[in-house]
N, C-alpha and C positions, 0 to 999 in steps of 0.2 A: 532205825533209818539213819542214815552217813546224812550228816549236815556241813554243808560248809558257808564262812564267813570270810569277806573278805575285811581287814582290820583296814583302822583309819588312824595316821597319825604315829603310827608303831614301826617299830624296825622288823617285827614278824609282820607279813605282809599276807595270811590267812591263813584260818585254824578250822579245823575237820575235826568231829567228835560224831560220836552213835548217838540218837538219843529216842529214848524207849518211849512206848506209849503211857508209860506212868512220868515221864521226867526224868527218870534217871540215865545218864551222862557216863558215856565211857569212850574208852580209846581217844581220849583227846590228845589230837596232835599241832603243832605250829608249825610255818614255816618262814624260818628267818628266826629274830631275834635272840637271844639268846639261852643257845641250845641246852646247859646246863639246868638255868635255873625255869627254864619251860619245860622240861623234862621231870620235873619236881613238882611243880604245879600239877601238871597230867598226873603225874602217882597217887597226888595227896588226893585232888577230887574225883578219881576213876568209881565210880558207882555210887556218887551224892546227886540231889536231884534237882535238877537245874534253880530250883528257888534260893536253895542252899548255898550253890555256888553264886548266885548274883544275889544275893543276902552279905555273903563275907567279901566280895570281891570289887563291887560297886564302888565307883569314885577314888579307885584304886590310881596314883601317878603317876607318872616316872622323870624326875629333874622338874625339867620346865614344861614339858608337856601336857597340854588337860587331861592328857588317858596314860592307859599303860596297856601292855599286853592282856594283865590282868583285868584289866576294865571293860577292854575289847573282849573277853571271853564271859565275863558277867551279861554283855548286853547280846551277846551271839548265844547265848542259851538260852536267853528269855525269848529272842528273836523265832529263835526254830520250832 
């Protein structure tokens, strides 16, 4: 089932990912932030299971900010 999360605090401003009735987490995609290294993200975690990804990804920064894209996609996978 296609889930989407609206991010808080990020320069991507929401992410869309599959996520299966076991947890596992594919086609994750963003919109905004930076296209390069969100696009890496998505490859690395495409078929890990949502615990997995908000296991490694939680409390994740960015600068001065209390999240990051990364953090926001930890808490939109546990969300969905």
């Amino acid at each position: 089932m296609t889930k989407t999360y609206k991010t808080k605090d990020t320069c991507a401003t929401m992410i869309t990912f599959d996520k299966a009735d076991d947890g596992t987490i594919t086609n994750i995609s963003f919109t905004g932030g930076c296209n390069g290294n969100l696009k890496a993200i998505s490859k690395l975690l495409d078929g890990k299971k949502a615990q997995e990804i908000h296991d490694l990804l939680i409390g994740n920064i960015c600068g001065r900010r209390p999240t990051s894209c990364a953090d926001q996609l930890a808490k939109a996978v546990m969300e969905a």
